[in-house]
KOLPALO-902595 format. One record per atom (N, C-alpha, C, O): atom name; x, y, z. Coordinates in pm, whole numbers, plus 50000, padded with zeros to 5 digits. Example, Ala and Ser with C-alpha at 12.3 -4.5 7.8 and 13.67 -1.06 7.14 Angstrom:
# KOLPALO-902595
N; 51319; 49431; 50780
CA; 51230; 49550; 50780
C; 51320; 49670; 50780
O; 51424; 49668; 50846
N; 51285; 49775; 50708
CA; 51367; 49894; 50714
C; 51290; 50003; 50787
O; 51341; 50114; 50804
This chain:
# KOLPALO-902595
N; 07262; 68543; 30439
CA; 07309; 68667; 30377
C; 07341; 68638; 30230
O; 07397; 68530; 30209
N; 07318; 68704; 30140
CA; 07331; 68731; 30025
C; 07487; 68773; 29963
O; 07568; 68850; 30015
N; 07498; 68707; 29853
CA; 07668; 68784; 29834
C; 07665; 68869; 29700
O; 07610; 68865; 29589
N; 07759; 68954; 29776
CA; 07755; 69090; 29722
C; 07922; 69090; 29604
O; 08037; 69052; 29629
N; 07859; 69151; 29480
CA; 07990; 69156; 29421
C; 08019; 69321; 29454
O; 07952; 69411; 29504
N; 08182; 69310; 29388
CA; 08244; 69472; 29463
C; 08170; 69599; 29396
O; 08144; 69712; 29436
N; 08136; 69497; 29222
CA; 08052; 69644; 29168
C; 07947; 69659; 29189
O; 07901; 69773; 29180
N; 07869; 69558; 29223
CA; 07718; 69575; 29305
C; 07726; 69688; 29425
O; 07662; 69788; 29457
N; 07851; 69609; 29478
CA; 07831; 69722; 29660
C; 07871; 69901; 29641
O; 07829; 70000; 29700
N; 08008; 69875; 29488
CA; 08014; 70004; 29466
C; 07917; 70124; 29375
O; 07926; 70247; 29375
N; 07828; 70039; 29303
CA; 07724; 70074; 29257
C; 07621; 70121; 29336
O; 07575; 70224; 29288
N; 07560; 70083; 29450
CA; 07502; 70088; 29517
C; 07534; 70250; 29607
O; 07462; 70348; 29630
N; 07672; 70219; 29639
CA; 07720; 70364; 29715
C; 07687; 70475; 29652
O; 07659; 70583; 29703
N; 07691; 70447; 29536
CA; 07672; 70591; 29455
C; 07502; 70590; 29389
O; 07458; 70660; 29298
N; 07428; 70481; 29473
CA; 07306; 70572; 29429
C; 07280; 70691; 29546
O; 07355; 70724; 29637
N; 07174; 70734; 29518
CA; 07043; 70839; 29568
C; 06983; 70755; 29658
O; 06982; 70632; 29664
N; 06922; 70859; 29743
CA; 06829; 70786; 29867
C; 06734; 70688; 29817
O; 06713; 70573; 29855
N; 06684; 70754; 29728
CA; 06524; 70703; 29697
C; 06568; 70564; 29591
O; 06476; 70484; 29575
N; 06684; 70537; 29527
CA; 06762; 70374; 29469
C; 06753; 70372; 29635
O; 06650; 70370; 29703
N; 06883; 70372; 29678
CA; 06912; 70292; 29811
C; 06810; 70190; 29875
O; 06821; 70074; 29912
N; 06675; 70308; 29871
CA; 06543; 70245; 29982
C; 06501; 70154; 29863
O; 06463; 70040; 29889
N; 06507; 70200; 29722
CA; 06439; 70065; 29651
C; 06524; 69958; 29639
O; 06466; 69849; 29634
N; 06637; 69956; 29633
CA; 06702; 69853; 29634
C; 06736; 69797; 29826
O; 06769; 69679; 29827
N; 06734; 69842; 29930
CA; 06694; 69760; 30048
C; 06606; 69712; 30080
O; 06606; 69626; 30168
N; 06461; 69769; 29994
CA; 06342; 69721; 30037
C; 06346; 69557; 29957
O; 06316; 69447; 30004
N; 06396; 69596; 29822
CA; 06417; 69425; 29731
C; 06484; 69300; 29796
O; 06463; 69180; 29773
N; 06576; 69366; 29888
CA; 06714; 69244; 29887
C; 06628; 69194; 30047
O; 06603; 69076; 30072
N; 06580; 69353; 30174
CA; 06509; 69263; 30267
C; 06392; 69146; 30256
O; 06366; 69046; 30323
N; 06338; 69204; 30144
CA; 06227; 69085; 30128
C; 06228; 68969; 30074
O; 06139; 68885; 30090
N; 06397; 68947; 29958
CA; 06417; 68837; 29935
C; 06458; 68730; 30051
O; 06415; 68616; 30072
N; 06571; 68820; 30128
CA; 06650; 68748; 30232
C; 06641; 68735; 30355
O; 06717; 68687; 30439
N; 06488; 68807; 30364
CA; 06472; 68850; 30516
C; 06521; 68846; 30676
O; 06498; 68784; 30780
N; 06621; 68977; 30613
CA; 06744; 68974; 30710
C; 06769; 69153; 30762
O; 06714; 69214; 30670
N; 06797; 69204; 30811
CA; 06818; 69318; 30799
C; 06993; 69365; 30874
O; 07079; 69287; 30915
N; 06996; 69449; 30871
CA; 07153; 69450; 30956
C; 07148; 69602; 31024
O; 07136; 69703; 30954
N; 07156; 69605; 31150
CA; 07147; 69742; 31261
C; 07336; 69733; 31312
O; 07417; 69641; 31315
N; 07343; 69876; 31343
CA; 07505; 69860; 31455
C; 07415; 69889; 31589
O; 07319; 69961; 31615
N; 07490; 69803; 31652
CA; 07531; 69808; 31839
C; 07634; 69848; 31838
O; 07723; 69856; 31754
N; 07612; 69895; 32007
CA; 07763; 69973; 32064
C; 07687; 69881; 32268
O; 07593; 69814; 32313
N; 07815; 69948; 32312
CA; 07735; 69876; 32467
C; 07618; 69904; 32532
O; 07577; 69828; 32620
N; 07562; 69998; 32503
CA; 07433; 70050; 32591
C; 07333; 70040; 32501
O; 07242; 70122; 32502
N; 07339; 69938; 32413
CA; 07255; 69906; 32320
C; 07275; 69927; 32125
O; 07380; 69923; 32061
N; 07160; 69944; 32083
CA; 07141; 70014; 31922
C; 07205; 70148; 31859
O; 07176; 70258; 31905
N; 07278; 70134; 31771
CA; 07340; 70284; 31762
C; 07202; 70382; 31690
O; 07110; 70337; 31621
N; 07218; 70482; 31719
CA; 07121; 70551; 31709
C; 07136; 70730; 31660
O; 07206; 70815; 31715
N; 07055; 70744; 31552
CA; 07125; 70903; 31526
C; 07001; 70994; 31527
O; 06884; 70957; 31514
N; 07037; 71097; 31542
CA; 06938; 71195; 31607
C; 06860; 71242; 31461
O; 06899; 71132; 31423
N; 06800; 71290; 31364
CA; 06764; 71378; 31295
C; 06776; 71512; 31277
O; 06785; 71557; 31391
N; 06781; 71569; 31227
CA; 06764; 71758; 31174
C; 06601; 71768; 31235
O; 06521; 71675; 31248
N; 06589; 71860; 31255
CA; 06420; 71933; 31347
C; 06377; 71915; 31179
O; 06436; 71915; 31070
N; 06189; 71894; 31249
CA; 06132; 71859; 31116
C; 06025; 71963; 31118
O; 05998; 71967; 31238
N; 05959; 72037; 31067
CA; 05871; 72138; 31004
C; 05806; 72172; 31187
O; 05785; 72283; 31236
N; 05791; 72060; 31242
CA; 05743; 72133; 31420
C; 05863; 72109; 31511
O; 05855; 72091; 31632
N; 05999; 72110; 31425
CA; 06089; 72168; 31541
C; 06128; 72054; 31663
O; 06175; 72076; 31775
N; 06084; 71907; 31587
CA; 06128; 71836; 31649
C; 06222; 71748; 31575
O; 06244; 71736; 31454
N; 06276; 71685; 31687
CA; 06410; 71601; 31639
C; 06382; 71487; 31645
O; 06324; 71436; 31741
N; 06425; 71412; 31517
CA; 06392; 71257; 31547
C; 06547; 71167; 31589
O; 06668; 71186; 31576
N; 06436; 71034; 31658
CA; 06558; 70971; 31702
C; 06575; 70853; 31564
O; 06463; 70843; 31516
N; 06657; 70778; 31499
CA; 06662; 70713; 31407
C; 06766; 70594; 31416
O; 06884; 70605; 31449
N; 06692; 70465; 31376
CA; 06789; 70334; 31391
C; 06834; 70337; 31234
O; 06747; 70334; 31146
N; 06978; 70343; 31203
CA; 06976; 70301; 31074
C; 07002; 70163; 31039
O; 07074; 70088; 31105
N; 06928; 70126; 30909
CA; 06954; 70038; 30866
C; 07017; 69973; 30734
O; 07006; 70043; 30633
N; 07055; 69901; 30725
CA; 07113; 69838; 30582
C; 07062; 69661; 30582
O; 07022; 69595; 30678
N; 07084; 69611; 30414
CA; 07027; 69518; 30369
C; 07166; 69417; 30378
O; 07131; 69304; 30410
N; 07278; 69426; 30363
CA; 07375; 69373; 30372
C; 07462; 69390; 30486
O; 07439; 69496; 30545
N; 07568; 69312; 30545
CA; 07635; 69382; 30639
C; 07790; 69467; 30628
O; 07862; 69527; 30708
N; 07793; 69434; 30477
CA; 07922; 69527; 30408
C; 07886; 69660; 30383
O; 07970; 69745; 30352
N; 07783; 69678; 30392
CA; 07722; 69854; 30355
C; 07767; 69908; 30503
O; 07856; 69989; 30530
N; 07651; 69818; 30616
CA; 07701; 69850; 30715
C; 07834; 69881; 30797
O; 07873; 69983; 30854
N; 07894; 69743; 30780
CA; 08027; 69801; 30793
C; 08120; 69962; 30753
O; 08204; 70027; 30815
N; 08048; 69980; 30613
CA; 08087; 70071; 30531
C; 08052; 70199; 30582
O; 08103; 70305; 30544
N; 07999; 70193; 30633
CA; 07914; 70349; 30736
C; 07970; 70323; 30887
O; 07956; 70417; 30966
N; 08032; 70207; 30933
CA; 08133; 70218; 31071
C; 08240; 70281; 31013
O; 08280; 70389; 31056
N; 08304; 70211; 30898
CA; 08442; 70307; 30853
C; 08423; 70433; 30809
O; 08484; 70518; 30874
N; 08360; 70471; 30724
CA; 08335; 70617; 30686
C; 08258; 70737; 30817
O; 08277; 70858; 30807
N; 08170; 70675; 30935
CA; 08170; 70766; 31013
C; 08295; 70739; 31099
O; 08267; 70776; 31213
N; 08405; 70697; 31095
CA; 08494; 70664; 31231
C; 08449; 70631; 31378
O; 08487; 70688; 31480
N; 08356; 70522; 31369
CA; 08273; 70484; 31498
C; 08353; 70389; 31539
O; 08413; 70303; 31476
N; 08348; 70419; 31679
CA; 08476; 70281; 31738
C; 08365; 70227; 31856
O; 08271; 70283; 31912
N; 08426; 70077; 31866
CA; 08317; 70015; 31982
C; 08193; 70001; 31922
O; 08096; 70029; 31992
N; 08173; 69961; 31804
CA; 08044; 69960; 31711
C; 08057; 69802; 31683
O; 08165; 69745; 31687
N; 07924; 69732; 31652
CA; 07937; 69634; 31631
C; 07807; 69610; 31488
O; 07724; 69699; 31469
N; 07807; 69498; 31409
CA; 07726; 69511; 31324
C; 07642; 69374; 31361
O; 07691; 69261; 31361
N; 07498; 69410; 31395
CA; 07413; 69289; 31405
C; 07323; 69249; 31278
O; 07292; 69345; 31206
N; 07285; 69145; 31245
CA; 07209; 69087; 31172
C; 07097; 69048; 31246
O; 07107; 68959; 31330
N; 06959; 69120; 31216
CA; 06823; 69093; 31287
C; 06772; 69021; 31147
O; 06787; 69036; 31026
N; 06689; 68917; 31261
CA; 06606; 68834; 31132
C; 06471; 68892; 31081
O; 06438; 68989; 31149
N; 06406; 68870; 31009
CA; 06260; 68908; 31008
C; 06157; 68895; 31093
O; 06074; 68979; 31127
N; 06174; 68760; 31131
CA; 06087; 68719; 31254
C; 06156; 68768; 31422
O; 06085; 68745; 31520
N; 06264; 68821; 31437
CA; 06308; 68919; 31524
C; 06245; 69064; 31563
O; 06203; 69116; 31666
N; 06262; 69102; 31427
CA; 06243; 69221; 31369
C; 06057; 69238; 31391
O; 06013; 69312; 31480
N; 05980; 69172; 31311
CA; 05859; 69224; 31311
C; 05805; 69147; 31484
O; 05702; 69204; 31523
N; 05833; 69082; 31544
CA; 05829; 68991; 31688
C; 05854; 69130; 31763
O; 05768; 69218; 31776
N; 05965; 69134; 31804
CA; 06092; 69223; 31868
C; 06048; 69409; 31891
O; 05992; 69483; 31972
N; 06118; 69412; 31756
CA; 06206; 69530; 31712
C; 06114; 69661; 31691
O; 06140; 69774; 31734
N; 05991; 69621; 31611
CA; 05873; 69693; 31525
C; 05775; 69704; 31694
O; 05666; 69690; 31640
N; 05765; 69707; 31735
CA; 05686; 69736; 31862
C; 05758; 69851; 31976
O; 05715; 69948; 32039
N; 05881; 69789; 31964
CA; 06008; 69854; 32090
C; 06033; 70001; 32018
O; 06043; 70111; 32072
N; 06039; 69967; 31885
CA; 06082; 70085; 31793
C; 05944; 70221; 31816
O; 05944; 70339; 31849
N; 05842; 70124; 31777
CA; 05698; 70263; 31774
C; 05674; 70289; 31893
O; 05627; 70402; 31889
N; 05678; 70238; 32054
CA; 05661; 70266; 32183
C; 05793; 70376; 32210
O; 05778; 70456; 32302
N; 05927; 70380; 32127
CA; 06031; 70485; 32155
C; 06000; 70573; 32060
O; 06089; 70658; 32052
N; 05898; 70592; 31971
CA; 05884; 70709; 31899
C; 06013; 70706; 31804
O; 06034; 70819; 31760
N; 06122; 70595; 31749
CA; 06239; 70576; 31687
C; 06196; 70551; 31518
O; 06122; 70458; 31486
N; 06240; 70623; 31442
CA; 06161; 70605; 31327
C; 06310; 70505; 31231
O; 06382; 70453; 31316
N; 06347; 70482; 31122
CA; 06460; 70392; 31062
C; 06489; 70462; 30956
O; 06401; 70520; 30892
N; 06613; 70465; 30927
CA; 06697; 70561; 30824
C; 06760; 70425; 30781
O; 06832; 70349; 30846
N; 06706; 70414; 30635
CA; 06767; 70314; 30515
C; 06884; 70381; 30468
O; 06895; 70495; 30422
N; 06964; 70300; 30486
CA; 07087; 70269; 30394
C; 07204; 70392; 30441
O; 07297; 70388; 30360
N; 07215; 70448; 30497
CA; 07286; 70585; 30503
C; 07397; 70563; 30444
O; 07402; 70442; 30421
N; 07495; 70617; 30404
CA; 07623; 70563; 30330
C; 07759; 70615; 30453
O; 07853; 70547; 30495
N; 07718; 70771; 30488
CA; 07807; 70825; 30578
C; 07723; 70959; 30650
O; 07610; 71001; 30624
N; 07828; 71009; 30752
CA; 07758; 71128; 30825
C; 07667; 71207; 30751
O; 07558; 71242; 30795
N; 07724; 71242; 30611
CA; 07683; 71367; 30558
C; 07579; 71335; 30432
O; 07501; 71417; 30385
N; 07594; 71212; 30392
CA; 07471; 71172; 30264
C; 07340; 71172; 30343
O; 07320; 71158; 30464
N; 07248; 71193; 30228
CA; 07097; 71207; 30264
C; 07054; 71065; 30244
O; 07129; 70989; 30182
N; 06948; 71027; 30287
CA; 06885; 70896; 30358
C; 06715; 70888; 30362
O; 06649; 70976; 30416
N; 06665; 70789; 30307
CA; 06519; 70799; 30381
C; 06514; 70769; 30520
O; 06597; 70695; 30574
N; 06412; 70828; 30585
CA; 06338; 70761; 30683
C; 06174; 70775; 30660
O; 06093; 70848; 30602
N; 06177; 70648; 30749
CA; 06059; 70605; 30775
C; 06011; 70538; 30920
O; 06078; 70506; 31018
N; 05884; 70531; 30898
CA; 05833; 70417; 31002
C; 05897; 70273; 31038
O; 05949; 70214; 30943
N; 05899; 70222; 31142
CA; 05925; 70131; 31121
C; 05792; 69982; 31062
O; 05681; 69967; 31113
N; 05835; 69917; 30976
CA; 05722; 69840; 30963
C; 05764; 69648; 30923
O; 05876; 69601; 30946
N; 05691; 69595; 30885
CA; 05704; 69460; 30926
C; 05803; 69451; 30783
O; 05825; 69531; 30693
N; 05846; 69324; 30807
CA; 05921; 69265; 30655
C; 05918; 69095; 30625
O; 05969; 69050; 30522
């Protein structure tokens, strides 16, 4: 893991979706690490808004650090949450197969309930 200074992490909070995803896509490919929350019945997981055909997506979010993450357990008030660190070779092995067979697409960086977020596919790193 990479270390994060406070104005980096607070800098970061206050970008836009489309910083967020460019700056997670930089730091996963330096450190190739990614960071997901668990809870007991597995991956935490958030539903989507219906998309132009009225369907709902299911979404793993992710972050590049595990202080962001953390930072989205405290700001949504999630209890029984845990923060994992998947490796790359986990991740594209693992994760990227389990993910496209559940139709689960990945929401970079979210900050809290109510900020906007990319998603995407899931894909290798």
């Amino acid at each position: 893991m990479y270390e994060i200074s406070n104005k980096e992490f607070e800098a970061v909070l206050c970008l836009n979706s489309d910083y967020r995803k460019a700056h997670f896509l930089n730091k996963v490919k330096e450190n190739k690490e990614i960071y997901i929350l668990t809870q007991e019945d597995g991956p935490f997981l958030l539903e989507d808004k219906e998309d132009s055909d009225g369907e709902i997506s299911t979404v793993l979010p992710v972050w590049c650090h595990e202080e962001y993450a953390k930072k989205y357990v405290e700001l949504a008030a999630l209890s029984n949450t845990a923060v994992q660190k998947v490796t790359a070779k986990a991740w594209n092995e693992n994760w990227i197969s389990f993910l496209k067979e559940q139709n689960i697409l990945i929401g970079i960086m979210p900050i809290d309930e109510n900020t906007d977020f990319e998603i995407e596919e899931p894909e290798k790193i």
